[in-house]
Structure formats: C-alpha cells, structure tokens
C-alpha positions in Angstrom: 176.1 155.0 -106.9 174.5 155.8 -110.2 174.5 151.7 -110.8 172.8 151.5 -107.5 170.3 153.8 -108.1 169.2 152.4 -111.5 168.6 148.8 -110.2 167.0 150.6 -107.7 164.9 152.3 -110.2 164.0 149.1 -112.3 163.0 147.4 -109.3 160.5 149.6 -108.1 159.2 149.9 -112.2 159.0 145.6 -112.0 157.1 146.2 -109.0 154.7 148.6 -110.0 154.6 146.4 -113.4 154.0 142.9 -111.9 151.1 145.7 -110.0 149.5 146.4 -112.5 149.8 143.0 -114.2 148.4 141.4 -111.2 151.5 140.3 -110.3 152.6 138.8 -113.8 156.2 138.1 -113.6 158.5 140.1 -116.4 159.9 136.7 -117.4 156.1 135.8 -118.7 155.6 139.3 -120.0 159.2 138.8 -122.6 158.5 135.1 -123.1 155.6 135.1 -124.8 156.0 136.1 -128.8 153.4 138.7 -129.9 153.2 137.8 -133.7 150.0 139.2 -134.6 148.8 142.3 -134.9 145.9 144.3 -133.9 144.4 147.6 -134.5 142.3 149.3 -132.4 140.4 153.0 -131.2 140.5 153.5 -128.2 139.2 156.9 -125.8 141.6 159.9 -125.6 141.6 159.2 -121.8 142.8 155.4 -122.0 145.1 156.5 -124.3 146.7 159.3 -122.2 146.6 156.5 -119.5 148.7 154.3 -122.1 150.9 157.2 -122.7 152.4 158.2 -119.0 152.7 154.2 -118.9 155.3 154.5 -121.5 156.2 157.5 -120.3 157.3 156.2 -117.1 159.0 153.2 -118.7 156.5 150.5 -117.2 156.0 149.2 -120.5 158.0 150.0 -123.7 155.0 151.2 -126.2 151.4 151.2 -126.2 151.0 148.1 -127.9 153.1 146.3 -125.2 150.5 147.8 -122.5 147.6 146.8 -124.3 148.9 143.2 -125.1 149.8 142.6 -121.1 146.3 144.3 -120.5 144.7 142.5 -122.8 146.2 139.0 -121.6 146.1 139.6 -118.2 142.4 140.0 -118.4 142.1 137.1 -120.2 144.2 135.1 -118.3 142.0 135.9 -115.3 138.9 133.9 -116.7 140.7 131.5 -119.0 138.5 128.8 -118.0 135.5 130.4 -119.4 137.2 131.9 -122.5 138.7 128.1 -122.8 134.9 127.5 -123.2 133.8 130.0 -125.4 136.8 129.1 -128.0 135.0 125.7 -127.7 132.0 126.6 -128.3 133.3 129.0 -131.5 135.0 125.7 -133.1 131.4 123.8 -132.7 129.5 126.8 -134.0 131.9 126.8 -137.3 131.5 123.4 -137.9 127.5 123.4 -137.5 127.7 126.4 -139.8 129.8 124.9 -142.7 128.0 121.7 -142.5 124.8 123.8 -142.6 126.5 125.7 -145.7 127.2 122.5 -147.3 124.1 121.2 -146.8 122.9 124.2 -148.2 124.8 123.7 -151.2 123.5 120.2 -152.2 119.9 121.1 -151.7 120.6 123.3 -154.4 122.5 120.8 -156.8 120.0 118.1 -156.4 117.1 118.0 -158.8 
C-alpha cells in the first residue's frame, strides 16, 4: 500500500513537473548534463517560489529549477536565440578583425 501510494505520489510530482516545464518530459530534464555553472541574485519572492519547489520535491535544488526554467524558456524561442548566437559569432569576428586592424594602423609608419 505504502508502494502504491508513493508511485502514486511521484506521478502526480512528474505531472505537476512536466506542468510547469511545459510539458518537458523527466527523461529530457536528467539527460541533459549541466556542466557549467552560474551565479545569480535573484528577488526574495522568486526565491521563496524556488524554495517550496524544492520543498515539495518537484525539483531537487534551486539550481535544478532555475536550469529547467531557464531552458524551458529558451527552448520556447530557440529559433530566434539560434539567431541571436549567430549574430554574436559575426559581431566577434567584425570586432577582432576591427582590433586587428586597429593594431596594424598602429605598427605601420
């Protein structure tokens, strides 16, 4: 009974997850390796918001819900952050060709 109750339990948490996620499946959530790190402030309120999250075991830590946050709003408009990446990587070049360019004006006499 106390078996049946917990899958119970963990079904209605991957439900209200996925939810949340917009329907993100857990198997996506686990899969994908979170190998950097990032710090951030954040309000009291969001954080209190984080907190009864983890609280309720939706998500293991506050970093977990900000990642699957983070991602899932992201992943919403990946087309045009697809783009703006783009357009980053052309911006870098013109700048350090710019800097180069820069630099030789400079040497030249």
């Amino acid at each position: 009974m106390a078996e049946e109750k917990s899958s119970k339990t963990e079904g209605v948490q991957l439900s209200l997850r996925e939810q949340l996620l917009g329907r993100l499946s857990d198997e996506e959530l686990v899969s994908k390796k979170r190998e950097v790190s990032v710090m951030t402030r954040m309000s009291g309120d969001i954080v209190e918001i984080l907190d009864a999250l983890v609280e309720l075991e939706i998500f293991k830590s506050r970093s977990e819900a900000v990642s699957a946050f983070v991602e899932q709003a992201i992943s919403a408009r990946i087309d045009l952050f697809e783009e703006i990446k783009s357009q980053a990587t052309d911006i870098r070049k013109l700048r350090d060709s710019a800097k180069k360019h820069a630099f030789e004006a400079f040497q030249e006499k």
